[in-house]
N, C-alpha and C positions, 0 to 999 in steps of 0.2 A: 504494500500500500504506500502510496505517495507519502510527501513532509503534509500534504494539504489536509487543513482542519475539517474534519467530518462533515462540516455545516455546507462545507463549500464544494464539498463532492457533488459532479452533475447526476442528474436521475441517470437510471440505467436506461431508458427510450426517452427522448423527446415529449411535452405534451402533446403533441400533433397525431403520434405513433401508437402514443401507449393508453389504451380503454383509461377509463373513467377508474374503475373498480382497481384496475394495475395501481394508479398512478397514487390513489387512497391508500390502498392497500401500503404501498412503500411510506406515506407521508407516517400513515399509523405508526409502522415497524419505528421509523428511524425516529420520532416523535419519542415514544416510549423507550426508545435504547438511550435517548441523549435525555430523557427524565432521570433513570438509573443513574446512570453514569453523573450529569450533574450535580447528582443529592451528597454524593461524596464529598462535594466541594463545602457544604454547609453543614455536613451533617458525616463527617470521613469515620467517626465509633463504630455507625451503624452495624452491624452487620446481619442483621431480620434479612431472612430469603424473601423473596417479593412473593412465594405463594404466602407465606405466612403475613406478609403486609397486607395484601389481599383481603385475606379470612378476619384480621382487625378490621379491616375495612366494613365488609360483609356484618360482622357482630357487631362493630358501631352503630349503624342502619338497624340489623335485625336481632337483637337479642333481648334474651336466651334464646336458642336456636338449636334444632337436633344436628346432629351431624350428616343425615341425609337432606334434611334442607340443606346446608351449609354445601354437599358433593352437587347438588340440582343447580343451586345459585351458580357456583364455581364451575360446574361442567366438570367436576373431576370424580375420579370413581370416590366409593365412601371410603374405605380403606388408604387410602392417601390422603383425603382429611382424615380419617381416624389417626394417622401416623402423625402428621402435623399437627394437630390437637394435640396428642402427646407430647408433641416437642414442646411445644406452646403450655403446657400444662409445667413442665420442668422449668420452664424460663420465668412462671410469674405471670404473663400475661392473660391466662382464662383459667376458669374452673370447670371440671362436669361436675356436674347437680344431679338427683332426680328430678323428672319432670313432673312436678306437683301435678298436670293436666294426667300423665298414665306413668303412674308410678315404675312401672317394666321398662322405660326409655328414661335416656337421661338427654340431657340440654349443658350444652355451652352459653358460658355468661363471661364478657371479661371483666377481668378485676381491673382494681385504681390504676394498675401497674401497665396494664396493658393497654388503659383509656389513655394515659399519661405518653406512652410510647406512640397510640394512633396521631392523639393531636402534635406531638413534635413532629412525628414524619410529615406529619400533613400540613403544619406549617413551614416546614425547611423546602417543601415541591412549592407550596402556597410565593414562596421567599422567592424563588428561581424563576418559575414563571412568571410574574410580577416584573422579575428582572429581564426578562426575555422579550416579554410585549413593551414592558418600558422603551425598548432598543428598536422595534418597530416603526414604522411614521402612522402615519394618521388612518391611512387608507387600509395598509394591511390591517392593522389592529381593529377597524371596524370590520373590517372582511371579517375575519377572525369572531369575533365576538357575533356577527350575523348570522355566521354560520352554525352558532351554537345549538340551536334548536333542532336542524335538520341533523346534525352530531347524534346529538341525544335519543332522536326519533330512527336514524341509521342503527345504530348499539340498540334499540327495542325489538327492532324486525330484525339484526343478528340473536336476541334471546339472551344479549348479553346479561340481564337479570338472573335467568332462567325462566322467565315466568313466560318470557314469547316462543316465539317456532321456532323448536330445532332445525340449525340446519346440519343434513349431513350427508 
């Protein structure tokens, strides 16, 4: 790879050449790899695996939470959150409960420790982006922010939730 700063790498096709859904698709990828990678900059201790940031994420929003809701949300089998729960159980960040509703199931809840961990992550990404759009003109950053809605409503009809249509 080049000396050239990632930001400034060209797409791999032309917009002209490359669908709609390609050219997304890439902005998503490299979007999210220079979110990771920047959070170091403000936040270098960290070291939460990003599924495990994730399922804070998730429990923030929806908790206490069984651990197959938690695999449907994530799209991941239950057994890989079952295991990441575990880790996450060892680190502080949540508890399994019984589930007062069926006492034979139990539920994730996170503790102080783990609420304390989401909002720093999520202010240190909050901190970077901030910094990012700051660095934009006028135009993009209202692009940007227009596009926010059609974003949101994209990620519903992917099921990014879980709660919409699978695709597969």
């Amino acid at each position: 790879m080049s000396a050239q700063p990632r930001s400034e790498l060209p797409l791999s096709r032309s917009a002209a050449e490359a669908p709609d859904a390609r050219l997304l698709t890439e902005a998503v990828t490299r979007l999210r790899r220079a979110l990771r990678a920047s959070i170091r900059t403000d936040y270098p201790w960290e070291t939460l695996p990003m599924a495990q940031v994730e399922l804070l994420q998730v429990l923030g929003e929806h908790s206490p939470a069984r651990v197959s809701e938690l695999a449907t949300r994530q799209r991941l089998a239950p057994s890989t959150v079952s295991g990441l729960i575990g880790q996450m159980i060892t680190a502080g960040l949540v508890v399994r409960e019984v589930d007062p509703a069926d006492r034979r199931a139990s539920v994730v809840t996170l503790t102080d420790a783990g609420r304390e961990q989401l909002t720093a992550w999520t202010g240190a990404h909050e901190r970077r982006m901030d910094a990012a759009l700051a660095a934009l003109d006028d135009d993009a950053r209202a692009a940007l922010v227009d596009a926010l809605p059609a974003l949101f409503q994209l990620a519903e009809n992917l099921g990014e939730s879980g709660d919409g249509p699978a695709m597969g």
